[in-house]
mmJSON file of the N, C-alpha and C atoms, coordinates in Angstrom:
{"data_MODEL":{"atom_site":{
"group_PDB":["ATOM","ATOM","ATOM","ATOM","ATOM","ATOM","ATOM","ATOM","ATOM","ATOM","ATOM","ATOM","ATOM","ATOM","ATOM","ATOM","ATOM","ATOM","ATOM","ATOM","ATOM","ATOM","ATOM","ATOM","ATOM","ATOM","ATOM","ATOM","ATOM","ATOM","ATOM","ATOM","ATOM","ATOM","ATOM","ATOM","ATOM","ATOM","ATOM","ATOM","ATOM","ATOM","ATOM","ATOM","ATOM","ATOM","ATOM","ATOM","ATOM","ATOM","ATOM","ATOM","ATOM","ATOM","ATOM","ATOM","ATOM","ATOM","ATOM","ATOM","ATOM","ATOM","ATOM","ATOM","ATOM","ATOM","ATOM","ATOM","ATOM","ATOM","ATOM","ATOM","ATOM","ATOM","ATOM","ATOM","ATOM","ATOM","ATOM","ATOM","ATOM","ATOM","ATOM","ATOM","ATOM","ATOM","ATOM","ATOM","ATOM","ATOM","ATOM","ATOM","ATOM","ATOM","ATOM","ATOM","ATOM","ATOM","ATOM","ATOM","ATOM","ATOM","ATOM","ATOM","ATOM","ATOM","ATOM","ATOM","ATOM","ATOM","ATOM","ATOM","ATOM","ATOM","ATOM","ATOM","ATOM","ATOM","ATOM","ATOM","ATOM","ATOM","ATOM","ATOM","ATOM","ATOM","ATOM","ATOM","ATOM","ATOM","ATOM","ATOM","ATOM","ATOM","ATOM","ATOM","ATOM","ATOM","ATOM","ATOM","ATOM","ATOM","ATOM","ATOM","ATOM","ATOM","ATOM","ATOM","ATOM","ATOM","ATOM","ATOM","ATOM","ATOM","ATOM","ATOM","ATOM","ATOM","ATOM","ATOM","ATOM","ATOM"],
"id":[1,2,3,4,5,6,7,8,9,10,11,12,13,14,15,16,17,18,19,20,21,22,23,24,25,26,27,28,29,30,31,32,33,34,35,36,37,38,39,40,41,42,43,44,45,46,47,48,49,50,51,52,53,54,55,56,57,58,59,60,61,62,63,64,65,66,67,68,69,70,71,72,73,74,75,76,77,78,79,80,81,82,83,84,85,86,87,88,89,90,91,92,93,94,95,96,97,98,99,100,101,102,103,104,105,106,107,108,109,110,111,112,113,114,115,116,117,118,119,120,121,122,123,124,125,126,127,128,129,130,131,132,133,134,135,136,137,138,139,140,141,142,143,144,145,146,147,148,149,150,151,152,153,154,155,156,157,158,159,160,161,162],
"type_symbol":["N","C","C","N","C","C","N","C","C","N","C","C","N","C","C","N","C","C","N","C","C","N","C","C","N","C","C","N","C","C","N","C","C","N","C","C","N","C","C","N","C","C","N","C","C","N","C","C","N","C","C","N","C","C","N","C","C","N","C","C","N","C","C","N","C","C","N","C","C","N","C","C","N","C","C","N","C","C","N","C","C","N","C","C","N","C","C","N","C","C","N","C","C","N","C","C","N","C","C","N","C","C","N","C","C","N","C","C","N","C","C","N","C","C","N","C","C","N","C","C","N","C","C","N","C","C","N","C","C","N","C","C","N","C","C","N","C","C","N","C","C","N","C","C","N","C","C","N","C","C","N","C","C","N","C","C","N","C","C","N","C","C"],
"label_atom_id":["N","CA","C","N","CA","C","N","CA","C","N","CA","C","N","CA","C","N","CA","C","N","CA","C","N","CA","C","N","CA","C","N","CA","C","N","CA","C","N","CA","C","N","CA","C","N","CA","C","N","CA","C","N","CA","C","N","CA","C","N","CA","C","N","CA","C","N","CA","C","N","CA","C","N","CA","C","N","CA","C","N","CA","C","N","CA","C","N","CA","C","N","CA","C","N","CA","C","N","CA","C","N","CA","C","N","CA","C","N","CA","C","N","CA","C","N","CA","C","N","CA","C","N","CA","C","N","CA","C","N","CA","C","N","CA","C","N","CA","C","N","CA","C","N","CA","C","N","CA","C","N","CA","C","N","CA","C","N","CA","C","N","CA","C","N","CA","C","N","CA","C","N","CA","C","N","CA","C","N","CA","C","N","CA","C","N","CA","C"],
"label_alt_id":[null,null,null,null,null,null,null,null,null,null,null,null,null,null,null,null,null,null,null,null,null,null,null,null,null,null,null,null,null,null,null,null,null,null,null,null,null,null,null,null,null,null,null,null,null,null,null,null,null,null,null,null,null,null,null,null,null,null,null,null,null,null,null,null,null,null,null,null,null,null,null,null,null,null,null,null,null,null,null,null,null,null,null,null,null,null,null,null,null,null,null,null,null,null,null,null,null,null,null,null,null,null,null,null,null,null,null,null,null,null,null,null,null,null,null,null,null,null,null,null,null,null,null,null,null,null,null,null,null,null,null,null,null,null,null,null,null,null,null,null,null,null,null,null,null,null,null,null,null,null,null,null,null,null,null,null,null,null,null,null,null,null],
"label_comp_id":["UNK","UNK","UNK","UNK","UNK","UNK","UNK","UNK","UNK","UNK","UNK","UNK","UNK","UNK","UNK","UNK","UNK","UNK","UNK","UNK","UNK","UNK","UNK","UNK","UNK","UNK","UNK","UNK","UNK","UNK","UNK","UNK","UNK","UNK","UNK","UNK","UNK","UNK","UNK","UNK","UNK","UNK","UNK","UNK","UNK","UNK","UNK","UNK","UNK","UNK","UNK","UNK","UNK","UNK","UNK","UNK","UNK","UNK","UNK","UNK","UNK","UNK","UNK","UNK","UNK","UNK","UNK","UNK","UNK","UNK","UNK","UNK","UNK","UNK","UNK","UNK","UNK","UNK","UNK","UNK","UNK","UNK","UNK","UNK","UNK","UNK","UNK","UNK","UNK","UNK","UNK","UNK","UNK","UNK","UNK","UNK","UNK","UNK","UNK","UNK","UNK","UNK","UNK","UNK","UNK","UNK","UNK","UNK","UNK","UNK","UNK","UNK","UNK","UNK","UNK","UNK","UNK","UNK","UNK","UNK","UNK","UNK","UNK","UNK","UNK","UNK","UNK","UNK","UNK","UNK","UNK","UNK","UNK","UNK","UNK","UNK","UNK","UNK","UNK","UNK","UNK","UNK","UNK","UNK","UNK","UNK","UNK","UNK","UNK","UNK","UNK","UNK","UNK","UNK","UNK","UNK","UNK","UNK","UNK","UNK","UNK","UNK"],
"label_asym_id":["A","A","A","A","A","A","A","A","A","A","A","A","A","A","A","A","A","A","A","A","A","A","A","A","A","A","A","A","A","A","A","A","A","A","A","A","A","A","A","A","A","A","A","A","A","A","A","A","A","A","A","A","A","A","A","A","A","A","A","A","A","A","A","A","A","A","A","A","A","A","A","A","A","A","A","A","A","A","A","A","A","A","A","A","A","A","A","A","A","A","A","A","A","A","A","A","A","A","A","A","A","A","A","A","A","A","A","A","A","A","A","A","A","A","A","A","A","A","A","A","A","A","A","A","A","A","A","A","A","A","A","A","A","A","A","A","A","A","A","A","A","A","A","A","A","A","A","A","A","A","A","A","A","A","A","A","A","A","A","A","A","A"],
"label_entity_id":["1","1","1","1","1","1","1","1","1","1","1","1","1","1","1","1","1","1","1","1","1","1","1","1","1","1","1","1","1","1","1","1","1","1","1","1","1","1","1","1","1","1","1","1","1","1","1","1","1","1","1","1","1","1","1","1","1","1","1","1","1","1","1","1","1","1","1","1","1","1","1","1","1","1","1","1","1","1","1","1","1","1","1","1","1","1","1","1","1","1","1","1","1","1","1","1","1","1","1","1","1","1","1","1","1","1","1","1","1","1","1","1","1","1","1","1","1","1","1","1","1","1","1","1","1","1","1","1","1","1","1","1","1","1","1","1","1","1","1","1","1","1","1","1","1","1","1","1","1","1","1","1","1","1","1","1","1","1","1","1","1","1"],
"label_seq_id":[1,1,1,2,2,2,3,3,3,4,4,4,5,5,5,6,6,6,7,7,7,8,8,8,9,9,9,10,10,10,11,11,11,12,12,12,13,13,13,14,14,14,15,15,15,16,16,16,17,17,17,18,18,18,19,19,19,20,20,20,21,21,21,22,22,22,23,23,23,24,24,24,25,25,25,26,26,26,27,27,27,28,28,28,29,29,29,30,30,30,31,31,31,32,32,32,33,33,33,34,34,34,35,35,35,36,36,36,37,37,37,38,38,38,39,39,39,40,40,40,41,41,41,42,42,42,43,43,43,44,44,44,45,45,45,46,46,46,47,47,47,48,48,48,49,49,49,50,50,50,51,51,51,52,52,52,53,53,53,54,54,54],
"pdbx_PDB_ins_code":[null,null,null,null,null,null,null,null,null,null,null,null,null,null,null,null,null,null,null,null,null,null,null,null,null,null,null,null,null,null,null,null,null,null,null,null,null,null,null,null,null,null,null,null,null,null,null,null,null,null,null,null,null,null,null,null,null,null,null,null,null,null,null,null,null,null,null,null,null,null,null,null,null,null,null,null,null,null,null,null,null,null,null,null,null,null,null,null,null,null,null,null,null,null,null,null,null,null,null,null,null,null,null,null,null,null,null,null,null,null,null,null,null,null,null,null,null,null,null,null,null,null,null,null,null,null,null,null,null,null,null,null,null,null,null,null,null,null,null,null,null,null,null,null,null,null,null,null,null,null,null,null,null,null,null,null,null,null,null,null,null,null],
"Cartn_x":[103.915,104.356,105.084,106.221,106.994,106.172,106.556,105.729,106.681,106.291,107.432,108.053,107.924,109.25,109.863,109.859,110.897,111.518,110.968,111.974,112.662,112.34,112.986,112.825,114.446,114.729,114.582,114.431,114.149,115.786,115.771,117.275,117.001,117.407,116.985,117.048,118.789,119.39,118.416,117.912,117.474,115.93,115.372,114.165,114.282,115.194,115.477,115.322,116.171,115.988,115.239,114.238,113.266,111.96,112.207,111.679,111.673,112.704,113.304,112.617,112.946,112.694,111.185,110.088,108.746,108.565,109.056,108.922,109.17,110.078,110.548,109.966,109.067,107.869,106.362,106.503,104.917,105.738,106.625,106.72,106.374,106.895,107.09,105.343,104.338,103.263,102.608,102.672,102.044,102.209,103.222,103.798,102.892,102.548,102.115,100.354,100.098,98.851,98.426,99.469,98.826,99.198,100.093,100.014,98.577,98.093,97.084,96.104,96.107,94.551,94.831,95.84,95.812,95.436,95.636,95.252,93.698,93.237,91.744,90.836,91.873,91.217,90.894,92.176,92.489,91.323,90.627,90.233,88.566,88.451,86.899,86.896,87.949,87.549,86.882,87.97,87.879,87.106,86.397,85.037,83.654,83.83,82.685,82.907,83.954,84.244,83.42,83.596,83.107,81.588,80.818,79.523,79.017,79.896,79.089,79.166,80.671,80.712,80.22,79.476,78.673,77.625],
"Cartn_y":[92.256,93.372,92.809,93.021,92.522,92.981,92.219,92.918,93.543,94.092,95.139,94.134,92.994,92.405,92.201,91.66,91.238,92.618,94.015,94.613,95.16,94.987,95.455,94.286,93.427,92.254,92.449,91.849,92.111,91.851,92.741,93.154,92.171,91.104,90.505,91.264,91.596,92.434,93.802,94.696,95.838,95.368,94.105,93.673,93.297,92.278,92.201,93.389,93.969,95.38,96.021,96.094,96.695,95.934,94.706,93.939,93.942,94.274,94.755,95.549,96.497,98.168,98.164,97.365,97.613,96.659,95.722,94.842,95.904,96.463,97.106,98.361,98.738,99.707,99.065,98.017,97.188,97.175,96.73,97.055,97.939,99.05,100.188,100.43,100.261,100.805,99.95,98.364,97.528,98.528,98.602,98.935,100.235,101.429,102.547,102.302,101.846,100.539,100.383,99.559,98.877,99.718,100.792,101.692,102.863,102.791,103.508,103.059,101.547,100.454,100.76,100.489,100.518,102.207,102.923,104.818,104.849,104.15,104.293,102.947,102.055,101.152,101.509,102.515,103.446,104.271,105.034,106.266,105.744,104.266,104.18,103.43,102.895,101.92,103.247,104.628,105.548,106.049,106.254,106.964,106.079,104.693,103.655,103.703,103.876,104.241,105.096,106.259,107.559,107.233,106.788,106.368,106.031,104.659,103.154,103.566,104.14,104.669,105.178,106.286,107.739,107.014],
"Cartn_z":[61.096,61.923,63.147,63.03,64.371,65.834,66.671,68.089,68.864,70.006,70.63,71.01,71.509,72.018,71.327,70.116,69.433,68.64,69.449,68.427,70.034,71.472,72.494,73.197,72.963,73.784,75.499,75.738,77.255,78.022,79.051,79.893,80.89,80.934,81.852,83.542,83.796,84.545,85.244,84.013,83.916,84.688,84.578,85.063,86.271,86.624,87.736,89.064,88.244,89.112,89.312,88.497,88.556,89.754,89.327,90.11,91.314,91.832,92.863,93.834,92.843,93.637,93.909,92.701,93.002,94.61,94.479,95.367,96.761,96.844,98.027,98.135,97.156,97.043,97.83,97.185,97.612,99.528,99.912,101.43,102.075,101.699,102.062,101.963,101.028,101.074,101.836,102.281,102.962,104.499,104.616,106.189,106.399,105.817,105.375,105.617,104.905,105.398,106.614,106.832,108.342,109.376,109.246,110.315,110.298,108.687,109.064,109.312,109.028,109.72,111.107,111.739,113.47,114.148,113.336,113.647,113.794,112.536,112.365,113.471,113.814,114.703,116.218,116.201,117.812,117.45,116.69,116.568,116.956,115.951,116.071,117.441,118.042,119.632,120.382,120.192,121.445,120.754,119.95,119.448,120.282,120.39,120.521,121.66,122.429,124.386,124.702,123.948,124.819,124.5,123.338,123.577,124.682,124.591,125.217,126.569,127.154,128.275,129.327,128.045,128.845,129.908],
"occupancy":[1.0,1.0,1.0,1.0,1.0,1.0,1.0,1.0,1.0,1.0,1.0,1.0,1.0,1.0,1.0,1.0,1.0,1.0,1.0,1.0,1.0,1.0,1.0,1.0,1.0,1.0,1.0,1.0,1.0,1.0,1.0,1.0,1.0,1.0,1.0,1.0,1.0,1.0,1.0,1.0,1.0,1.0,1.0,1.0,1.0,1.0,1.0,1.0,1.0,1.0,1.0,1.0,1.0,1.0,1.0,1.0,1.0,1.0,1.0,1.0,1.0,1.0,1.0,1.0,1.0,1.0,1.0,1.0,1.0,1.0,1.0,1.0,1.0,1.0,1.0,1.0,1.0,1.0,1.0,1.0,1.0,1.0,1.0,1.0,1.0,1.0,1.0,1.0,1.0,1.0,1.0,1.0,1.0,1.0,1.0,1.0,1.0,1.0,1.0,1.0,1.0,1.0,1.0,1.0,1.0,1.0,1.0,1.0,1.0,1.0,1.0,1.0,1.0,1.0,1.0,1.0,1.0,1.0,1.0,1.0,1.0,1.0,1.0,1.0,1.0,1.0,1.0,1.0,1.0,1.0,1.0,1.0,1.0,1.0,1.0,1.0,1.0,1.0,1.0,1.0,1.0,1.0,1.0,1.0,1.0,1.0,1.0,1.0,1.0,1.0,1.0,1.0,1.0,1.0,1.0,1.0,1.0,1.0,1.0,1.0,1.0,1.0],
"B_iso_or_equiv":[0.0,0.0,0.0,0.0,0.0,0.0,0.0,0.0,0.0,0.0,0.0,0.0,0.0,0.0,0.0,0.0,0.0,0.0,0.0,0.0,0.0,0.0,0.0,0.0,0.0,0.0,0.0,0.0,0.0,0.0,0.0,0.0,0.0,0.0,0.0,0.0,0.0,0.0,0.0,0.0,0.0,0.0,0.0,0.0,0.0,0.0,0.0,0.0,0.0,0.0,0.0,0.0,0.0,0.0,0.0,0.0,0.0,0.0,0.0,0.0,0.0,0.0,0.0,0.0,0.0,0.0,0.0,0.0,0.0,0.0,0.0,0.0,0.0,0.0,0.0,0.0,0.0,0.0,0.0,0.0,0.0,0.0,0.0,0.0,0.0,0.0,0.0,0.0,0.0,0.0,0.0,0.0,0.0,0.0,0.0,0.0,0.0,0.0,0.0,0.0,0.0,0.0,0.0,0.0,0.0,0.0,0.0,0.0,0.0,0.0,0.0,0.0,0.0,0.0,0.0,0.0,0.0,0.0,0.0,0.0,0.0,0.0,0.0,0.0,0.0,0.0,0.0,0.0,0.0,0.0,0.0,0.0,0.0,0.0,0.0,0.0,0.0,0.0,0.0,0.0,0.0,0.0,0.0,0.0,0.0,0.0,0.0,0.0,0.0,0.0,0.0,0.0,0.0,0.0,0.0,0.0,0.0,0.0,0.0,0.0,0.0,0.0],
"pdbx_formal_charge":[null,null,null,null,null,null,null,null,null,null,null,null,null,null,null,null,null,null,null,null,null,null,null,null,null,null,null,null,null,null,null,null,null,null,null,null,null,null,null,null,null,null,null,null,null,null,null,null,null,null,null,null,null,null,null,null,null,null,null,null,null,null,null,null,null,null,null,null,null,null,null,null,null,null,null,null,null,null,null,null,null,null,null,null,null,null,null,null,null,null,null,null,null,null,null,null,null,null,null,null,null,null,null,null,null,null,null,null,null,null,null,null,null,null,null,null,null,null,null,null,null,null,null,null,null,null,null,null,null,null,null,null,null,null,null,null,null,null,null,null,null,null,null,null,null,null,null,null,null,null,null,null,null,null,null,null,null,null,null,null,null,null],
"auth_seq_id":[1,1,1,2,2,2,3,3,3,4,4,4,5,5,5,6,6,6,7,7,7,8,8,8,9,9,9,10,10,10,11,11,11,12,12,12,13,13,13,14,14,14,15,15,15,16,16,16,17,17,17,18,18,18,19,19,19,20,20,20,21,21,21,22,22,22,23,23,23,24,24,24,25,25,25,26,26,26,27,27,27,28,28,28,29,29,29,30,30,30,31,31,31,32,32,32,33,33,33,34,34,34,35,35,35,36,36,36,37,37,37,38,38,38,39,39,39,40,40,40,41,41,41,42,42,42,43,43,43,44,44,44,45,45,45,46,46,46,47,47,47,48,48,48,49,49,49,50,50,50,51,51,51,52,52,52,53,53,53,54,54,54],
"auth_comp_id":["UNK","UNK","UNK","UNK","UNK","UNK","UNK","UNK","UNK","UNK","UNK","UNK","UNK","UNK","UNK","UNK","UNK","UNK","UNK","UNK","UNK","UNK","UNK","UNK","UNK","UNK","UNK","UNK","UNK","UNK","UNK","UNK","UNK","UNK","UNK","UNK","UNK","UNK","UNK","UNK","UNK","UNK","UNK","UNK","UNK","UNK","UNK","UNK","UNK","UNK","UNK","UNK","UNK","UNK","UNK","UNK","UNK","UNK","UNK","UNK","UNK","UNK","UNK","UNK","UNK","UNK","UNK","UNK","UNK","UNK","UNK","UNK","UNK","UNK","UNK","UNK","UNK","UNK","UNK","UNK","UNK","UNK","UNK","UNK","UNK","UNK","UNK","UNK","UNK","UNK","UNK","UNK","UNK","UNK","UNK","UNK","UNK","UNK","UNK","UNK","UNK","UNK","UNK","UNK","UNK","UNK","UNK","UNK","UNK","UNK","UNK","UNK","UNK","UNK","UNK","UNK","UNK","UNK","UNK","UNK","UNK","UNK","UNK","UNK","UNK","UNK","UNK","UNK","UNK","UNK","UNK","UNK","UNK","UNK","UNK","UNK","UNK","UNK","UNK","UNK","UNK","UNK","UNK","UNK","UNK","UNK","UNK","UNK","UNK","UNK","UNK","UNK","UNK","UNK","UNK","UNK","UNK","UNK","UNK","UNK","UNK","UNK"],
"auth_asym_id":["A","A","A","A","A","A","A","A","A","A","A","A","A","A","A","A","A","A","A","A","A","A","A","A","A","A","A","A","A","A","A","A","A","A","A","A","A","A","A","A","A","A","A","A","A","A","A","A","A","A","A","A","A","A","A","A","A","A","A","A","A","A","A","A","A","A","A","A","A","A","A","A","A","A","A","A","A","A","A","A","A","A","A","A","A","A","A","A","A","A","A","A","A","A","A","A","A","A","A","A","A","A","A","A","A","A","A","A","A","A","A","A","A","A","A","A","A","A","A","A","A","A","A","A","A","A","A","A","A","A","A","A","A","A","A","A","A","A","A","A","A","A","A","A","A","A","A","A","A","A","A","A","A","A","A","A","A","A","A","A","A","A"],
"auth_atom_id":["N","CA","C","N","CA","C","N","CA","C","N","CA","C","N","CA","C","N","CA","C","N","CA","C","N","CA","C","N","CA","C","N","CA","C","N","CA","C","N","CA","C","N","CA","C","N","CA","C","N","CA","C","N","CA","C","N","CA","C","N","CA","C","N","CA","C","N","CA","C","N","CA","C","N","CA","C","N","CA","C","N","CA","C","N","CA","C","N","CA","C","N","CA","C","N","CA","C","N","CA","C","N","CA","C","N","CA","C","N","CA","C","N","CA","C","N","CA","C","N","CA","C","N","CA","C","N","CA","C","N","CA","C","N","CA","C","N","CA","C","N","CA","C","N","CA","C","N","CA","C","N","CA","C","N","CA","C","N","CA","C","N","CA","C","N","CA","C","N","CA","C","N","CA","C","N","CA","C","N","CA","C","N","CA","C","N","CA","C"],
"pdbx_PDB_model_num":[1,1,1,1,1,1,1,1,1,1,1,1,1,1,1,1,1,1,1,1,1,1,1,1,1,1,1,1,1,1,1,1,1,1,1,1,1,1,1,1,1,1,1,1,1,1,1,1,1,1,1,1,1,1,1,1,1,1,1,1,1,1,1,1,1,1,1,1,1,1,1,1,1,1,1,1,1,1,1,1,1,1,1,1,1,1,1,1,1,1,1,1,1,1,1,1,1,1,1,1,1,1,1,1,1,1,1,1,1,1,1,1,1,1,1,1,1,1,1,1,1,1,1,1,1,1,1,1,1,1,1,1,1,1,1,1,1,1,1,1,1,1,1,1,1,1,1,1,1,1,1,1,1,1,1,1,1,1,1,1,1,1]
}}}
């Protein structure tokens, strides 16, 4: 039984690109990330302020 690759040669081009775009996906969600680690870092400091504060 042939396997899928050998019956769908690979695009090298078509991969590339693709390669690409995920890559510039994985940014886009890193950045997405760490802006919401620093929201939740602001949120629990000034949560542990108004405690420790009082």
């Amino acid at each position: 039984e042939p396997s899928r690759r050998t019956e769908q040669p690979l695009n090298e081009e078509m991969n590339d690109e693709a390669l690409r775009e995920k890559l510039d996906l994985v940014e886009e969600i890193r950045t997405g990330a760490s802006l919401k680690e620093a929201t939740v870092k602001q949120k629990v400091a000034a949560r542990h302020d108004t405690k420790v504060i009082k």
